[in-house]
C-alpha positions in Angstrom: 79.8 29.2 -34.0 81.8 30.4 -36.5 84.1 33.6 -35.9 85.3 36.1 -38.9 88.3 37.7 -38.2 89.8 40.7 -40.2 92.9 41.4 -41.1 92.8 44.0 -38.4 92.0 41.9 -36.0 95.0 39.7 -37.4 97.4 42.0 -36.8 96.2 42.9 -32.9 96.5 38.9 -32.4 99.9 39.1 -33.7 101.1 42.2 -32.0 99.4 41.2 -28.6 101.8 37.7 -29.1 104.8 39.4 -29.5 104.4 41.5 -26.6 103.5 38.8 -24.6 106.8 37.2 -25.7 109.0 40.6 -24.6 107.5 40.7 -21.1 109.5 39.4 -18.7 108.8 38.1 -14.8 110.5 40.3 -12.0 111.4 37.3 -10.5 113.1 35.7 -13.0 114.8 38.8 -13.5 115.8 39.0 -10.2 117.1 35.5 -9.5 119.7 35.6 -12.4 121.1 38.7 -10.9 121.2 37.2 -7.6 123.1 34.1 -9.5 125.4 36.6 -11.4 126.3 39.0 -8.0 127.1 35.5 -6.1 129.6 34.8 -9.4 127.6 32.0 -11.2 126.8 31.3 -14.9 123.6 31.8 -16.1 121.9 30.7 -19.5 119.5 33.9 -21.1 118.0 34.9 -24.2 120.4 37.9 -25.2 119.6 39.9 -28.5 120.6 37.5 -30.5 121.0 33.3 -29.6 120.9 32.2 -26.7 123.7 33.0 -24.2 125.7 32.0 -21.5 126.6 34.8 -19.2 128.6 35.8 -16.1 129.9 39.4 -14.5 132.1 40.5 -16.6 134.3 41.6 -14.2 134.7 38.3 -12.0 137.2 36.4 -13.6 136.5 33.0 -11.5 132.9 33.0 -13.1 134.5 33.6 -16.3 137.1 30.9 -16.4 133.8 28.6 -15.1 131.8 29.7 -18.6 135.0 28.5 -20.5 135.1 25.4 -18.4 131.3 24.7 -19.4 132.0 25.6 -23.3 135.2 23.4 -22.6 136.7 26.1 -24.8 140.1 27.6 -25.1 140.9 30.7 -22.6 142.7 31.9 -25.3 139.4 32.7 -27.5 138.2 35.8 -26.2 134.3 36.2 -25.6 132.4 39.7 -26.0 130.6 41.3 -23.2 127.1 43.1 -23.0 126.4 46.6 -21.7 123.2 48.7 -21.4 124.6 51.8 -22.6 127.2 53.5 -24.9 127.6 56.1 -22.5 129.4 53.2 -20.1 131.9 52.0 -22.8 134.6 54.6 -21.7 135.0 53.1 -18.4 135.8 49.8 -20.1 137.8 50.8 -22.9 140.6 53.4 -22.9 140.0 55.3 -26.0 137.3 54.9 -28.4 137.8 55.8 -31.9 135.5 58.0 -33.8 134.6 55.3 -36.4 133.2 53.5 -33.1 131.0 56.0 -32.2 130.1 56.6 -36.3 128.8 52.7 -35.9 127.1 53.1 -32.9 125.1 56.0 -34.1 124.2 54.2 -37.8 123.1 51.4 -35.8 121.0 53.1 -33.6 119.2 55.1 -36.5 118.7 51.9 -37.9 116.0 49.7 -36.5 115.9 46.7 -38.9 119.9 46.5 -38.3 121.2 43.1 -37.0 122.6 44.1 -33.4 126.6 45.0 -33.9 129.4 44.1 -31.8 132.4 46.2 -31.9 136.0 45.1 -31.2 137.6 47.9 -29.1 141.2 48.5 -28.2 142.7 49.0 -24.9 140.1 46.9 -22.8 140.2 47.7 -19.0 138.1 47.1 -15.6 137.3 43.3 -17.1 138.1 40.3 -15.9 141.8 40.1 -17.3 140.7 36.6 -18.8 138.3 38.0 -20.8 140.2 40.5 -22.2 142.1 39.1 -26.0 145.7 39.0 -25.9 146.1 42.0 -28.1 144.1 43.9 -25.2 141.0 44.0 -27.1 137.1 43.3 -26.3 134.3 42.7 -27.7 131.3 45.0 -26.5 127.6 44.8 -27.6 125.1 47.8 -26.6 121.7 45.6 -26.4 118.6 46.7 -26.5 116.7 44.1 -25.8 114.5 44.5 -22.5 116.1 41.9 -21.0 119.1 41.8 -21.0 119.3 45.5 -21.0 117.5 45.3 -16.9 120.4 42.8 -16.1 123.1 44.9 -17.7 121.9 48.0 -15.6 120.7 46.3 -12.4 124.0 44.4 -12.2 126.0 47.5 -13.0 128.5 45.8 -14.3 129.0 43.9 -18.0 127.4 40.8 -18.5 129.3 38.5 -20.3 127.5 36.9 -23.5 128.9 33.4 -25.3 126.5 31.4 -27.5 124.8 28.8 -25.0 127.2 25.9 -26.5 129.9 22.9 -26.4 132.7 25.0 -28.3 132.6 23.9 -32.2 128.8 22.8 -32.1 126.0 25.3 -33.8 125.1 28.1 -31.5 121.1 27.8 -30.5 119.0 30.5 -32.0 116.0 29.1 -30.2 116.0 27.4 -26.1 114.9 23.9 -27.3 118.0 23.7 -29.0 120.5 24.0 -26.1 122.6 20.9 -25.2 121.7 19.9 -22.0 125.5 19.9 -20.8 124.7 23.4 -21.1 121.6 23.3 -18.9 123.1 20.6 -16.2 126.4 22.7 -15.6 125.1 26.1 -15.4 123.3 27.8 -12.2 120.2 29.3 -13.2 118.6 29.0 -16.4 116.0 31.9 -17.3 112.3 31.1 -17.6 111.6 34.7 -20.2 111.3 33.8 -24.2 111.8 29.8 -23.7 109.0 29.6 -25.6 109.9 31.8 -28.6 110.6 29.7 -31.3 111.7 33.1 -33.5 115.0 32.2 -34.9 117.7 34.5 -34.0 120.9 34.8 -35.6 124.5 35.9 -33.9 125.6 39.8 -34.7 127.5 41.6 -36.8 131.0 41.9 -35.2 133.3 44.9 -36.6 136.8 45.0 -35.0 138.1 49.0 -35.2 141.7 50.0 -34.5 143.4 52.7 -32.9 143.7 54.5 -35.8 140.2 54.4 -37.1 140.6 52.1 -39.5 138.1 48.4 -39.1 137.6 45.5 -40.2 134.6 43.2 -40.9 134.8 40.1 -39.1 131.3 39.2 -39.8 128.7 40.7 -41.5 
């Protein structure tokens, strides 16, 4: 038999598919945090690629994610948090222009997701932090990674799900299996969404309220 749709039906197909795709399992949910309170690495879709992620305070899980990357601990990695109203306990002093970001981010919905560089990092991992005592932070709001960041209640660290100098995957098929052999739990939500995500804009601002761009 054949079956018409309309263009209304259409769009409730396409809508019902992309919230099947932002539904997670509680007990996926709930095993990476038991991974990330017992200081392993995980692999998770974030709000942009792919990640690999630890407590952002433990620094033995984050020399391991530097280990795994076989990066440099000099290269600093950015962290994720659930809400701006937790940056202050992680960064001394946050410029207005910060908050000025924050806000035109928020208002805007079709925005890529924005990582700021802050000053004056602090209750971090010290081997996260840059040598100029700066951090990267990212407010997600991606269900997700937004339940880890506030069941955790701590930072989650969040590095492209890489080898250091290869591309970053913007979709799960496209992680090395390095990656997947050398971390401890790999999450089962979105390995099937084959949406291409891109990495975020990343502004670094200064003391003074000045910033800079260091990609758009």
């Amino acid at each position: 038999m054949l079956v018409l749709f309309g263009k209304f039906d259409i769009l409730l197909y396409l809508c019902s598919r992309i919230m099947d795709n932002m539904r997670f399992e509680k007990e996926d949910l709930q095993q990476a945090l038991r991974v990330l309170r017992e200081g392993g690495v995980i692999v998770y879709p974030t709000d942009t690629v792919w990640g690999i992620g630890c407590d952002a305070t433990n620094a033995e899980a984050v020399a391991k994610i530097f280990t795994i990357k076989q990066r440099q601990d000099s290269k600093s990695m950015l962290v994720l948090l659930d809400s701006p109203a937790k940056l202050q306990y992680y960064v001394s002093d946050i410029p207005d222009a910060a908050w000025q970001l924050l806000e035109a981010t928020d208002e805007n919905e079709d925005s890529k997701p924005l990582t700021i560089i802050y000053p004056g990092a602090r209750n971090l991992a010290p081997n996260l932090i840059a040598e100029d005592g700066s951090i990267g932070i990212r407010i997600t709001n991606e269900p997700f990674t937004k339940a880890l960041c506030a069941q955790l209640r701590h930072p989650i660290v969040s590095t492209s799900a890489n080898i250091s100098g290869e591309p970053a995957p913007s979709v799960f098929r496209e992680i090395n299996e390095v990656i997947l052999d050398n971390t401890d739990y790999c999450c089962l939500f979105r390995r099937d969404d084959e949406t291409p995500h891109e990495p975020s804009s990343i502004i670094k601002v200064n003391s003074d309220g000045s910033f800079k761009i260091i990609r758009a």
